[in-house]
mmCIF file as gemmi writes it, N, C-alpha and C atoms, coordinates in Angstrom:
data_model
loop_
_atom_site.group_PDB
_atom_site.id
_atom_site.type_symbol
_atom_site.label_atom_id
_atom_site.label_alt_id
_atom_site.label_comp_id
_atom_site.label_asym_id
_atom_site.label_entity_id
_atom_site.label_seq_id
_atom_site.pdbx_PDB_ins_code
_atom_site.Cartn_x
_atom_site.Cartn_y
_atom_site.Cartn_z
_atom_site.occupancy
_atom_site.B_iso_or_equiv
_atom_site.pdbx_formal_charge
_atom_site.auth_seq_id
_atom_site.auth_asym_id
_atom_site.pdbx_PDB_model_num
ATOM 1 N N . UNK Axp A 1 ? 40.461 -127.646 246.717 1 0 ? 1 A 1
ATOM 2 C CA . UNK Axp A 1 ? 40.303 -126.521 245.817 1 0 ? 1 A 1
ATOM 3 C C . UNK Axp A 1 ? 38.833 -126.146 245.756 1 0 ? 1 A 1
ATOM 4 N N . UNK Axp A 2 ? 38.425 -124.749 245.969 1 0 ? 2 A 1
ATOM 5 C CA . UNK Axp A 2 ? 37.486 -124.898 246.051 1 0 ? 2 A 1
ATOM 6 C C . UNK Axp A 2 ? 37.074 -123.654 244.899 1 0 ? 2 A 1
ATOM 7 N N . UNK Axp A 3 ? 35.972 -123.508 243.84 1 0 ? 3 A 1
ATOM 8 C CA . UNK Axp A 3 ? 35.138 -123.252 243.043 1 0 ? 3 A 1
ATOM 9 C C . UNK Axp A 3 ? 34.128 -122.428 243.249 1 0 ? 3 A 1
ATOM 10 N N . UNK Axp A 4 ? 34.639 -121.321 242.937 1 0 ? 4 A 1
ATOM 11 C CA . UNK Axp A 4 ? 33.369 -120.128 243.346 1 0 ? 4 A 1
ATOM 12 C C . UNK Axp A 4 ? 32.961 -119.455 242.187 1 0 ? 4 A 1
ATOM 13 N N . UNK Axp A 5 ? 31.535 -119.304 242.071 1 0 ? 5 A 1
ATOM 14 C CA . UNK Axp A 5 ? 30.698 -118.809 241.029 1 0 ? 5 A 1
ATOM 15 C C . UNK Axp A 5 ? 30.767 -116.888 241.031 1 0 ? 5 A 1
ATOM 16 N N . UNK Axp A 6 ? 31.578 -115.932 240.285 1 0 ? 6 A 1
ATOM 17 C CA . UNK Axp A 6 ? 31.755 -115.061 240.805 1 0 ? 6 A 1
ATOM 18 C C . UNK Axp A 6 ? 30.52 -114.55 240.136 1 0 ? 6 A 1
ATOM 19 N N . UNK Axp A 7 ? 29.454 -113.965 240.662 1 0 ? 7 A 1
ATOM 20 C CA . UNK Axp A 7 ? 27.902 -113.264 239.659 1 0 ? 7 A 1
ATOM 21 C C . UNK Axp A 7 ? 27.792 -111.84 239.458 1 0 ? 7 A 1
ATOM 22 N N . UNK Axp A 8 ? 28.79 -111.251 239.667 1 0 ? 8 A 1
ATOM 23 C CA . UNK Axp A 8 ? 29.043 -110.031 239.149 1 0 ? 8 A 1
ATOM 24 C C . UNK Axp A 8 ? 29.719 -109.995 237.855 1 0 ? 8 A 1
ATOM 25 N N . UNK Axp A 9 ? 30.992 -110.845 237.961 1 0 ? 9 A 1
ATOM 26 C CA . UNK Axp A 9 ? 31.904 -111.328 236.691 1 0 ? 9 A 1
ATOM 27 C C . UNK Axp A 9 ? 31.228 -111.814 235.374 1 0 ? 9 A 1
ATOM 28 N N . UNK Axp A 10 ? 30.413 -112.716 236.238 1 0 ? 10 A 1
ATOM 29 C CA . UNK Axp A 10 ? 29.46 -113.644 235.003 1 0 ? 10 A 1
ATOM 30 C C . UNK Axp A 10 ? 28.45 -112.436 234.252 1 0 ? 10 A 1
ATOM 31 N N . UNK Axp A 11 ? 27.576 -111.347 235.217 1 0 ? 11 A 1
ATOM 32 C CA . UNK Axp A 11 ? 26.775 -110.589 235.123 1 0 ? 11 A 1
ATOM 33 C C . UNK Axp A 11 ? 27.41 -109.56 233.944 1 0 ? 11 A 1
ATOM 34 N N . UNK Axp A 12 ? 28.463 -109.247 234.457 1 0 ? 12 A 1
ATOM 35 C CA . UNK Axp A 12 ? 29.449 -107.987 233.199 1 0 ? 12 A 1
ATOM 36 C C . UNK Axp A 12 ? 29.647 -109.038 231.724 1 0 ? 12 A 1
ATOM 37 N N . UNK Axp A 13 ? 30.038 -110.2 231.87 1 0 ? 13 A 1
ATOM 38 C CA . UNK Axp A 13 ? 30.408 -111.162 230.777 1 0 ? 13 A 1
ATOM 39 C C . UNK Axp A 13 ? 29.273 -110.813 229.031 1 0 ? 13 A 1
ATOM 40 N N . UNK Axp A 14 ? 28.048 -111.158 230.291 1 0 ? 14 A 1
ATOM 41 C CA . UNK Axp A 14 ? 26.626 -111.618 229.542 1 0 ? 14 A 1
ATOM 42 C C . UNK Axp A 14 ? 26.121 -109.974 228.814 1 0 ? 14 A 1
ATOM 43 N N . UNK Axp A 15 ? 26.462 -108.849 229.797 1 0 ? 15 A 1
ATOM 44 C CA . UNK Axp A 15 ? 26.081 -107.433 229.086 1 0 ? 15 A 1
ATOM 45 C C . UNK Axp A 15 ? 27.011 -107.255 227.868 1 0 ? 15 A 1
ATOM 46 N N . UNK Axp A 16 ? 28.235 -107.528 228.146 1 0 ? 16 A 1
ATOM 47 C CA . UNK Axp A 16 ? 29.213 -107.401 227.229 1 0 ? 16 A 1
ATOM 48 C C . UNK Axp A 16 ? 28.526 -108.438 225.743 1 0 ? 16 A 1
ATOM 49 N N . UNK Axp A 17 ? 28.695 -109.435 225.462 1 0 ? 17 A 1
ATOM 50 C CA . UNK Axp A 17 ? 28.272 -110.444 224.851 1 0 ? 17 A 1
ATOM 51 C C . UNK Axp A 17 ? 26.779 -109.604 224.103 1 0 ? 17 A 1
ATOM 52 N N . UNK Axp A 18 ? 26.138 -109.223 224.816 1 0 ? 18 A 1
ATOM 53 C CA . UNK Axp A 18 ? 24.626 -108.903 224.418 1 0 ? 18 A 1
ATOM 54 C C . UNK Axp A 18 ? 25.001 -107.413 223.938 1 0 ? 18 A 1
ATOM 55 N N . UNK Axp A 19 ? 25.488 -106.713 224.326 1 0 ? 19 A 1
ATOM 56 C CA . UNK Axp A 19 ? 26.092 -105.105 223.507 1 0 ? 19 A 1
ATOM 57 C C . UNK Axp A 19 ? 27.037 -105.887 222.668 1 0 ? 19 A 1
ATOM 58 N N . UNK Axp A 20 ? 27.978 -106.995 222.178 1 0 ? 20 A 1
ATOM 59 C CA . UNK Axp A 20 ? 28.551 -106.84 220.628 1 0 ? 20 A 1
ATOM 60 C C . UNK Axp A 20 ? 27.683 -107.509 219.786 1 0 ? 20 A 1
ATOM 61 N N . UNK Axp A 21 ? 26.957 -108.893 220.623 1 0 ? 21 A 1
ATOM 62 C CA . UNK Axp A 21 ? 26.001 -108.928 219.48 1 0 ? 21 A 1
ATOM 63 C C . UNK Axp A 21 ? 24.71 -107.699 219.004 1 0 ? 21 A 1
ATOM 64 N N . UNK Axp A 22 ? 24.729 -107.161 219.618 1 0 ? 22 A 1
ATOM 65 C CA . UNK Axp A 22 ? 23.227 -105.949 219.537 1 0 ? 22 A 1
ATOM 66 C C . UNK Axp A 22 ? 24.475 -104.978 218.354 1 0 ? 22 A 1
ATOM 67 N N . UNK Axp A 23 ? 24.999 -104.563 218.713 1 0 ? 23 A 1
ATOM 68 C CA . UNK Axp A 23 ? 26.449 -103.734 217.632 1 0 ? 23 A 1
ATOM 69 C C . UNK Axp A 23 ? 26.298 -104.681 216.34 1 0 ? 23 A 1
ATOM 70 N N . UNK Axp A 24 ? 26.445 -105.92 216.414 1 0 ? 24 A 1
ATOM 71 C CA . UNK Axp A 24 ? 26.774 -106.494 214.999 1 0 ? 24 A 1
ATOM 72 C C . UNK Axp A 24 ? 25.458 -106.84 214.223 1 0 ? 24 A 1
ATOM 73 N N . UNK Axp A 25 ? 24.278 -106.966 214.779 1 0 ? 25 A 1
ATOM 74 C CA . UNK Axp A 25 ? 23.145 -106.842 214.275 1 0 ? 25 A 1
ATOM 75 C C . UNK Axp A 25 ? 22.806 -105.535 213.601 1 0 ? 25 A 1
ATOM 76 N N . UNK Axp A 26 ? 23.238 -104.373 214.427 1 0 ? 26 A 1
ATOM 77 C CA . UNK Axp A 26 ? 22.679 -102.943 213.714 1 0 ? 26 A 1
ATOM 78 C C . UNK Axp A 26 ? 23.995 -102.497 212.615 1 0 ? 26 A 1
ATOM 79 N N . UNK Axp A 27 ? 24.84 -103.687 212.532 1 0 ? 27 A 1
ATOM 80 C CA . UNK Axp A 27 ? 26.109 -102.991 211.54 1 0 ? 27 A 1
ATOM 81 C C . UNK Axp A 27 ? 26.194 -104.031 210.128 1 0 ? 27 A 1
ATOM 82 N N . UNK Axp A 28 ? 25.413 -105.212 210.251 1 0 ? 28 A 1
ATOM 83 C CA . UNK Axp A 28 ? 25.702 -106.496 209.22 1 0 ? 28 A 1
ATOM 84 C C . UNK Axp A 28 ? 24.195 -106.492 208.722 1 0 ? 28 A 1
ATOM 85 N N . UNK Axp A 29 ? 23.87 -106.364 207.79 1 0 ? 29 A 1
ATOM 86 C CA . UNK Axp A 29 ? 22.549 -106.375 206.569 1 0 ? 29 A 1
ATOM 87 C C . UNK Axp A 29 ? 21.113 -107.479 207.335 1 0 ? 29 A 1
ATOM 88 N N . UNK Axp A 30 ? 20.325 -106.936 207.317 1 0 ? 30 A 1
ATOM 89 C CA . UNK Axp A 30 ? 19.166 -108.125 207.622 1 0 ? 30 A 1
ATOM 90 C C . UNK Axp A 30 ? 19.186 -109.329 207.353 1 0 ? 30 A 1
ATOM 91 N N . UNK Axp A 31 ? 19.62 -109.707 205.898 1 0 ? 31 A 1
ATOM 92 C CA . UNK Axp A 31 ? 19.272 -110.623 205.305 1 0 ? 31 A 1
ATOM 93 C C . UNK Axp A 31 ? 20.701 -111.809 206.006 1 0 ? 31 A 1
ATOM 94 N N . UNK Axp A 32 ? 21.437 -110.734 206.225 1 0 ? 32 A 1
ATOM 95 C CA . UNK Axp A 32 ? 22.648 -111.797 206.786 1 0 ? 32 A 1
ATOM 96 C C . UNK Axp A 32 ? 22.563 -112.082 207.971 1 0 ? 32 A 1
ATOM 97 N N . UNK Axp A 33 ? 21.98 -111.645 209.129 1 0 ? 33 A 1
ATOM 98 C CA . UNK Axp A 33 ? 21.833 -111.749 210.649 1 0 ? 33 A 1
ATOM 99 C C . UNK Axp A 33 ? 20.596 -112.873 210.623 1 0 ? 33 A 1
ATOM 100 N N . UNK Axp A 34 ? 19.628 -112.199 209.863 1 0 ? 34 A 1
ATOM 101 C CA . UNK Axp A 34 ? 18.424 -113.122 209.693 1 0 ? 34 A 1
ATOM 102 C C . UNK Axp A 34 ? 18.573 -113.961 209.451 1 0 ? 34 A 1
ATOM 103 N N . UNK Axp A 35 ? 19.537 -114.772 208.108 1 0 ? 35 A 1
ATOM 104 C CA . UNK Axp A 35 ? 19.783 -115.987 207.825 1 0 ? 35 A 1
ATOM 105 C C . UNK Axp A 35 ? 20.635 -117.005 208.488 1 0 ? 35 A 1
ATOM 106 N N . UNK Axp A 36 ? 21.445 -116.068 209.609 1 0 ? 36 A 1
ATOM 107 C CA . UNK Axp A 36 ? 22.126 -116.62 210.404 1 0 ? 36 A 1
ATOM 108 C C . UNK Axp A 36 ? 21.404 -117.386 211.792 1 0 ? 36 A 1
ATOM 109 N N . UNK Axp A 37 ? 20.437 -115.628 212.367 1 0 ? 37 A 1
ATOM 110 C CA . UNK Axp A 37 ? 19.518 -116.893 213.179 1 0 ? 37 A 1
ATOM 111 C C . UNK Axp A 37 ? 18.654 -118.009 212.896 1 0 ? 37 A 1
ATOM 112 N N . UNK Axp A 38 ? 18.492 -117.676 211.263 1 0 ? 38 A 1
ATOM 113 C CA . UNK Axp A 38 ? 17.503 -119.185 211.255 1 0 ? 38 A 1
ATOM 114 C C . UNK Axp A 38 ? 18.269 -120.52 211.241 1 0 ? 38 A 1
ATOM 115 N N . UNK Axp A 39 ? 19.356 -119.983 210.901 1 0 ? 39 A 1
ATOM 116 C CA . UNK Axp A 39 ? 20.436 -121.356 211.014 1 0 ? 39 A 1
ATOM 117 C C . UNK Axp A 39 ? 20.476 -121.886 212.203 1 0 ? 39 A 1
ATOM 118 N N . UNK Axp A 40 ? 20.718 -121.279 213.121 1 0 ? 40 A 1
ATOM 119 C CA . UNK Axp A 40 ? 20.947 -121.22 214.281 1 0 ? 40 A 1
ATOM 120 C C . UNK Axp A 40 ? 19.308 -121.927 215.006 1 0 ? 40 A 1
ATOM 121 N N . UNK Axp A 41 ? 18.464 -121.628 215.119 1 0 ? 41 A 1
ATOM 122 C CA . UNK Axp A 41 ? 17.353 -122.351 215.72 1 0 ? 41 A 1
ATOM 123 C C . UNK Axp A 41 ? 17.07 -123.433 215.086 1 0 ? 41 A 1
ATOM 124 N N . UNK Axp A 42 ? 17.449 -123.737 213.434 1 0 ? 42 A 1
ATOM 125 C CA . UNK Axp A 42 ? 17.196 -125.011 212.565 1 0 ? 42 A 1
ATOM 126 C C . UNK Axp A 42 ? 18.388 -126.054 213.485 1 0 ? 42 A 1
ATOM 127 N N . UNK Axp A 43 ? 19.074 -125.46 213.574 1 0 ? 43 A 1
ATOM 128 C CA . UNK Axp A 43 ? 20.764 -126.488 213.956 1 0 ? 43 A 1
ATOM 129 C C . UNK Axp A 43 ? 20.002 -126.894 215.443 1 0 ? 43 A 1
ATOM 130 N N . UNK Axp A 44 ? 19.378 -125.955 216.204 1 0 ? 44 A 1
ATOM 131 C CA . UNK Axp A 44 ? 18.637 -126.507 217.688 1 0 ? 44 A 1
ATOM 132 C C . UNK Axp A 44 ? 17.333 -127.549 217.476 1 0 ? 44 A 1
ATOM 133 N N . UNK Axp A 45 ? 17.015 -127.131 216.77 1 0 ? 45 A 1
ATOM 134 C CA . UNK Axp A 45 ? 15.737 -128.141 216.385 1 0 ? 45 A 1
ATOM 135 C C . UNK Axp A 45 ? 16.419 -129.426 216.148 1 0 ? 45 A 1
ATOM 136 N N . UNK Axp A 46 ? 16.967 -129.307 215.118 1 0 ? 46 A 1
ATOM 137 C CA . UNK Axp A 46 ? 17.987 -130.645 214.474 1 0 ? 46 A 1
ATOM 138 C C . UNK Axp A 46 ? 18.113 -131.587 215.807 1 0 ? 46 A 1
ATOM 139 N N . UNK Axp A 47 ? 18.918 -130.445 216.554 1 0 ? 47 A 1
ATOM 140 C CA . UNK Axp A 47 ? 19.819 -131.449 218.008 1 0 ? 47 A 1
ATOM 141 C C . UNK Axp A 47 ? 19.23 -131.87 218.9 1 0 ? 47 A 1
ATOM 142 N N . UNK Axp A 48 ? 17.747 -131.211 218.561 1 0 ? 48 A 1
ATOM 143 C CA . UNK Axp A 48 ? 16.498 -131.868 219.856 1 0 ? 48 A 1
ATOM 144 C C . UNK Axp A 48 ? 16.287 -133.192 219.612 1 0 ? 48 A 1
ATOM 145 N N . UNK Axp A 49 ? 16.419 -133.781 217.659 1 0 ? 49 A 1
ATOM 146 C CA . UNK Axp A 49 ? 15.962 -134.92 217.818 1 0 ? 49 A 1
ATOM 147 C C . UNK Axp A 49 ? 16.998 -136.017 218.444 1 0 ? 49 A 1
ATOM 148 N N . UNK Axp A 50 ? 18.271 -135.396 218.995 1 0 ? 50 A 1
ATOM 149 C CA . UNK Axp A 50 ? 19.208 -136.597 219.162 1 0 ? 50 A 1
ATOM 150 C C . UNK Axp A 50 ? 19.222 -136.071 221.075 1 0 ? 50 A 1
ATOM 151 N N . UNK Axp A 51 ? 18.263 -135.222 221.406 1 0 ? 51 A 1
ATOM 152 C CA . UNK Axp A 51 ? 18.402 -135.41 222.838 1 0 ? 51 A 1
ATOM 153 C C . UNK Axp A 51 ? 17.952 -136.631 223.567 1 0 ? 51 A 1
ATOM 154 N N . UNK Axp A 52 ? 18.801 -137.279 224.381 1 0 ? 52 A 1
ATOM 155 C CA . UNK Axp A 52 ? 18.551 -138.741 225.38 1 0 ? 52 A 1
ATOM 156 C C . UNK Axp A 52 ? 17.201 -138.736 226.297 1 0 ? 52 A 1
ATOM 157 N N . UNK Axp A 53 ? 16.689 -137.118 226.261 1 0 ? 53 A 1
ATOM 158 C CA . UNK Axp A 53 ? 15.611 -136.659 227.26 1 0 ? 53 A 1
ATOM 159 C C . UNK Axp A 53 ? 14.459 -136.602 226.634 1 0 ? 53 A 1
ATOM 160 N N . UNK Axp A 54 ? 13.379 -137.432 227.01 1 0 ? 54 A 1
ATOM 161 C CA . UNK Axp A 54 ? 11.937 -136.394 226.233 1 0 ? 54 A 1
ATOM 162 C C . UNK Axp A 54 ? 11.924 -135.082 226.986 1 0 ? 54 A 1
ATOM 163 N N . UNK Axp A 55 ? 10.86 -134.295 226.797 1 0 ? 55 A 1
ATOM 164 C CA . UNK Axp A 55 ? 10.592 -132.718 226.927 1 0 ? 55 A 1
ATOM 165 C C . UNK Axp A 55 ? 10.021 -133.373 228.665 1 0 ? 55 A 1
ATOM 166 N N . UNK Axp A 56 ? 9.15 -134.165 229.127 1 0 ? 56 A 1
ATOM 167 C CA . UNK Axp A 56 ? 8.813 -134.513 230.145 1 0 ? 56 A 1
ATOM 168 C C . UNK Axp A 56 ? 9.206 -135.206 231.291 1 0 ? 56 A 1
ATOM 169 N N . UNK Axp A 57 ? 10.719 -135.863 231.146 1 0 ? 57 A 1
ATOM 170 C CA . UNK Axp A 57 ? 11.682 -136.142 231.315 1 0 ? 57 A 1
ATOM 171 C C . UNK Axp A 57 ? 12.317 -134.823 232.15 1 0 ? 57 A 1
ATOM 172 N N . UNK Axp A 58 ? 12.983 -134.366 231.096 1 0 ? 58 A 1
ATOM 173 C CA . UNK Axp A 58 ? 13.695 -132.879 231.058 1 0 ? 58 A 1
ATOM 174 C C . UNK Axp A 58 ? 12.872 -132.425 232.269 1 0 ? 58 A 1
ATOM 175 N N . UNK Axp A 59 ? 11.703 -131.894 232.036 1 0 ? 59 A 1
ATOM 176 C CA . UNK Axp A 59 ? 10.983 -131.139 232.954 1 0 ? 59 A 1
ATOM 177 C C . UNK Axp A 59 ? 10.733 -131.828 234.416 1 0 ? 59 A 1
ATOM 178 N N . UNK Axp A 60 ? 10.932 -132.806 234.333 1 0 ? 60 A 1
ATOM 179 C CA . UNK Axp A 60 ? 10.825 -133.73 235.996 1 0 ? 60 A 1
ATOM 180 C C . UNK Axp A 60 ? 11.736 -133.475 236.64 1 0 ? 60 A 1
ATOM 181 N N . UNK Axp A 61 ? 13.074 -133.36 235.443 1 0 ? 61 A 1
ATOM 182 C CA . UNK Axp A 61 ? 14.48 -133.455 235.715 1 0 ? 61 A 1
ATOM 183 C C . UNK Axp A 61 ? 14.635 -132.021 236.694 1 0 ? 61 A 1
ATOM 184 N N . UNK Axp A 62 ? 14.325 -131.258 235.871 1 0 ? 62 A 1
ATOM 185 C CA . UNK Axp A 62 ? 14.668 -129.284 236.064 1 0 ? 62 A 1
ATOM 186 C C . UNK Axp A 62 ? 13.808 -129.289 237.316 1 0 ? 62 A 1
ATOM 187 N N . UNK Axp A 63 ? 12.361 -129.724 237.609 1 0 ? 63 A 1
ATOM 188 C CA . UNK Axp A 63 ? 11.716 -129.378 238.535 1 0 ? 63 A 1
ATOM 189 C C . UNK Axp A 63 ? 12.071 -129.967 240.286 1 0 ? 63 A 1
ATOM 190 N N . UNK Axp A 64 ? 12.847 -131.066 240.055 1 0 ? 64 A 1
ATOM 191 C CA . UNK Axp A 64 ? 13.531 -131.601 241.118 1 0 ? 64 A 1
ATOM 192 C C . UNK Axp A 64 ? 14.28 -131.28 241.545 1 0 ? 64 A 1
ATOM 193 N N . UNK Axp A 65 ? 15.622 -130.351 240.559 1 0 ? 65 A 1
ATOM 194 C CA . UNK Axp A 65 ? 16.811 -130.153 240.966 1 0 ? 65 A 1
ATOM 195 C C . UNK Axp A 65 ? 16.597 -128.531 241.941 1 0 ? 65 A 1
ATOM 196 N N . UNK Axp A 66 ? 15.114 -127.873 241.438 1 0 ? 66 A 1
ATOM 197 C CA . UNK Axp A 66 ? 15.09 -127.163 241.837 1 0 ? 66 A 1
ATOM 198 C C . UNK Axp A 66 ? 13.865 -126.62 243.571 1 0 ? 66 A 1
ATOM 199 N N . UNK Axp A 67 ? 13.695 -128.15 243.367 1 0 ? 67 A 1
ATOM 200 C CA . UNK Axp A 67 ? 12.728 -128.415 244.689 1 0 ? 67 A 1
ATOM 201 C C . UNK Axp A 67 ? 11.373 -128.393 244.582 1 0 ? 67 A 1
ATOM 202 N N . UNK Axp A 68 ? 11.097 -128.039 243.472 1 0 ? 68 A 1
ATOM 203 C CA . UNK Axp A 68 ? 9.401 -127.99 242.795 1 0 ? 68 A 1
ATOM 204 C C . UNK Axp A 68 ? 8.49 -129.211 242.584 1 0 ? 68 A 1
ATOM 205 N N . UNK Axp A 69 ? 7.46 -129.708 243.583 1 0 ? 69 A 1
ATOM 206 C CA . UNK Axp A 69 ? 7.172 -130.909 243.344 1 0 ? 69 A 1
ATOM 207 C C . UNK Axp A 69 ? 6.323 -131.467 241.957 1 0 ? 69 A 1
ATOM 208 N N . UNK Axp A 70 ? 6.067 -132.287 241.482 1 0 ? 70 A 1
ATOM 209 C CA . UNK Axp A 70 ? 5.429 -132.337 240.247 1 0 ? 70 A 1
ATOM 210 C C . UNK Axp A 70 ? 3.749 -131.962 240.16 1 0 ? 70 A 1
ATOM 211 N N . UNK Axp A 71 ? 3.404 -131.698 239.081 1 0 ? 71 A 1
ATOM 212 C CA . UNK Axp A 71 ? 2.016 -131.047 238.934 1 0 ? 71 A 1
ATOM 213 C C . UNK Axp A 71 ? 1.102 -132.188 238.584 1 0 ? 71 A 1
ATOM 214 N N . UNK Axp A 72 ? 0.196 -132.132 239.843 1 0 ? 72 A 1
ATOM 215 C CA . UNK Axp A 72 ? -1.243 -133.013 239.894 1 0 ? 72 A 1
ATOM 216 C C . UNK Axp A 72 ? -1.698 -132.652 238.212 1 0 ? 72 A 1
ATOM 217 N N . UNK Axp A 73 ? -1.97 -134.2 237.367 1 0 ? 73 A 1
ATOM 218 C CA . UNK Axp A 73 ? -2.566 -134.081 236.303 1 0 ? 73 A 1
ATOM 219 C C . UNK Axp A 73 ? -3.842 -134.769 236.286 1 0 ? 73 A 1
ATOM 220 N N . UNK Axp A 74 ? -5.501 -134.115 235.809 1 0 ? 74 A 1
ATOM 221 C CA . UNK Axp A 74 ? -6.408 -135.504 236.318 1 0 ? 74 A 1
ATOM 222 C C . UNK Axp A 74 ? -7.619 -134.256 236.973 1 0 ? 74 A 1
């Protein structure tokens, strides 16, 4: 079975998604969108402290998978 990434499909998905949220921002009160994203980046912060990865870790991780060798420090 084989698994294909369709990037047109995905591409229409993400416009769609970004036009109802952009619609529900200009239709639901400041104070309620606003209080929602701060929830929302507090709840990410929160979950950083239970990530298994430090930030330098992570970044060794991302820079390998993507063929980027690591940066001379010194």
């Amino acid at each position: 079975m084989e698994l294909r990434f369709d990037r047109e499909k995905n591409r229409q998905e993400r416009l769609a998604f970004v036009r109802r949220h952009a619609l529900w921002v200009r239709e639901v009160p400041n104070e309620v969108w606003s209080r929602e994203q701060a929830d929302l980046i507090d709840a990410f912060f929160e979950n950083a402290q239970n990530f298994a990865l430090s930030r330098s870790d992570y970044l060794r991780m991302h820079r390998a998978r993507r063929g980027r060798p690591e940066p001379v420090h010194g």
